[in-house]
C-alpha positions as CSV (number, residue, x, y, z in Angstrom):
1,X,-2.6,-3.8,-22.0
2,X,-3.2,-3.7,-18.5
3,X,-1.0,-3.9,-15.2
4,X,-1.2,-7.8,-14.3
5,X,0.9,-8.5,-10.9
6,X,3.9,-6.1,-9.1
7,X,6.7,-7.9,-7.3
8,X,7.5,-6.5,-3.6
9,X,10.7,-7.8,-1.5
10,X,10.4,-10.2,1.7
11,X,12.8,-11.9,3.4
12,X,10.2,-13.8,5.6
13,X,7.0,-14.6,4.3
14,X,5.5,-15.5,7.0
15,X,5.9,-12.1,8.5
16,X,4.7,-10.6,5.4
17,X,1.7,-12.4,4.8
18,X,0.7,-11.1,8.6
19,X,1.9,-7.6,7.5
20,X,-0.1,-7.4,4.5
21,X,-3.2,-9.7,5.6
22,X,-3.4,-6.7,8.1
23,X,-2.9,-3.9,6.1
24,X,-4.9,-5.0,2.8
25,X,-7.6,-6.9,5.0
26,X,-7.5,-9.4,3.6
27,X,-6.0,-13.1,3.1
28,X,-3.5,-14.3,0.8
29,X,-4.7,-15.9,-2.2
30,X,-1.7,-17.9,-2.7
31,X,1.8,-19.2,-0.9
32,X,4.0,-21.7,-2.6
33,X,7.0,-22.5,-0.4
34,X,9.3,-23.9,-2.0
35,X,10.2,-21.8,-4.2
36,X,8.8,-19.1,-1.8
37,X,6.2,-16.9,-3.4
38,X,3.4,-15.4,-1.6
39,X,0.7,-13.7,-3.2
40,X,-2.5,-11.4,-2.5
41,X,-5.1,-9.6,-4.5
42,X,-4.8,-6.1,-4.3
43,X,-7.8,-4.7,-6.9
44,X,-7.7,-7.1,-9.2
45,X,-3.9,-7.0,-9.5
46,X,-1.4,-9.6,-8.1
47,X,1.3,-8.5,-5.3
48,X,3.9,-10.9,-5.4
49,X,6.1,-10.9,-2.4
50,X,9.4,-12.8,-2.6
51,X,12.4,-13.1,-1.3
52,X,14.5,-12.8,-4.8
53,X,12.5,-9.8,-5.4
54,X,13.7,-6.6,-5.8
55,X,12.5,-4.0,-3.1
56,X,9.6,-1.9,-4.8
57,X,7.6,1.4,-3.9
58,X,4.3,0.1,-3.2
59,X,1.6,3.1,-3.4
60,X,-2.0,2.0,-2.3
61,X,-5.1,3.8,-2.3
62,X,-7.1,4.4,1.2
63,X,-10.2,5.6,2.3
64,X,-9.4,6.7,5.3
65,X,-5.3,7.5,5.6
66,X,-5.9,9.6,8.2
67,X,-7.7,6.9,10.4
68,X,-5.6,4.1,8.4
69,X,-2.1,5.8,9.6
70,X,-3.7,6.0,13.2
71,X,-4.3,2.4,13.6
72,X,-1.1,1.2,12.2
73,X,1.1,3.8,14.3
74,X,-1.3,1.7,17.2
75,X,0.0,-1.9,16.3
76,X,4.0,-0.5,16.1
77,X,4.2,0.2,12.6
78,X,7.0,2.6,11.6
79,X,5.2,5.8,10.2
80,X,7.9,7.5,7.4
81,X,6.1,10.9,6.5
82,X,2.5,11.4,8.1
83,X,-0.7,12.2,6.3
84,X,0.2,15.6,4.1
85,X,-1.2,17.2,1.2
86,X,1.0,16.8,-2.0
87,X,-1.5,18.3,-4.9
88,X,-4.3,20.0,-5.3
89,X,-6.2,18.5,-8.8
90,X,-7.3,21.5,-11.0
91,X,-8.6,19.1,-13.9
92,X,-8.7,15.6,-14.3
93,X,-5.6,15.1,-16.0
94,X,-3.9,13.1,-12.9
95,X,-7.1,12.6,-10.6
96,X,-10.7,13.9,-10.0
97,X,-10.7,17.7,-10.7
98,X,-11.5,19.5,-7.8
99,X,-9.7,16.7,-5.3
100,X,-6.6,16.7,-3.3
101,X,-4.8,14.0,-3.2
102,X,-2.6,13.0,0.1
103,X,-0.2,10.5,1.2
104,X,1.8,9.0,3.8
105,X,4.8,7.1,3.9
106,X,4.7,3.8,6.2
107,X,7.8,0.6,6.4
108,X,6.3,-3.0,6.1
109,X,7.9,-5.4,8.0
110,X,10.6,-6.4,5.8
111,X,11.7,-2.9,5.6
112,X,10.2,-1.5,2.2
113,X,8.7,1.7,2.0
114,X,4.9,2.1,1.3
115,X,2.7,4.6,-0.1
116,X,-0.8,5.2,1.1
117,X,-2.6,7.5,-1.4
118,X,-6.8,9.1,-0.6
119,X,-8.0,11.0,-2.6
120,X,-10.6,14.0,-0.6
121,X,-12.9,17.0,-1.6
122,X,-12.3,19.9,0.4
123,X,-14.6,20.8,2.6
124,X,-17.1,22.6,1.8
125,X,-17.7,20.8,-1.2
């Protein structure tokens, strides 16, 4: 079994395909309005946004969050909780041993809260 698609609020597609199209880099694979469903390609897994959609907690995994968080604060994007450490991997139970793994909290433009996850060596290593 494998994830196949997550479903993520919109009110306006339109807006959200710009949102996302900017944040993912990347076009939408699909929009078909009616019924109003808008879809992208996010690693081989299908983000659904849609109005009739319950609001979800997106978390995507960056390269560069620090950079990432930079650019988006530039373009007016509402920054939640900035770039912080929130664990330190030991083993590889949850993540690369040896890695810390940070986050930051950002609000798409229909209002739902987004995760951006990288995953970093210390330096030094």
């Amino acid at each position: 079994m494998k994830l196949l698609q997550v479903a993520q609020h919109a009110d306006d597609l339109q807006r959200a395909a710009a949102f996302y199209a900017a944040l993912l880099g990347s076009e939408p694979k699909a929009l078909f309005d009616p019924p109003g469903l808008l879809f992208f390609d996010v690693g081989g897994i299908r983000l659904l946004l849609e109005k009739a959609a319950p609001s979800s907690l997106l978390y995507l995994e960056v390269g560069d969050l620090h950079g990432l968080v930079s650019g988006l604060k530039a373009r007016g994007v509402r920054v939640i909780a900035e770039p912080h450490m929130i664990f330190a991997h030991e083993d590889d139970l949850l993540g690369p041993a040896e890695s810390e793994e940070w986050m930051a909290f950002i609000e798409d433009s229909e209002g739902n809260t987004v995760g951006l996850v990288s995953r970093v060596r210390p330096l030094g290593d």
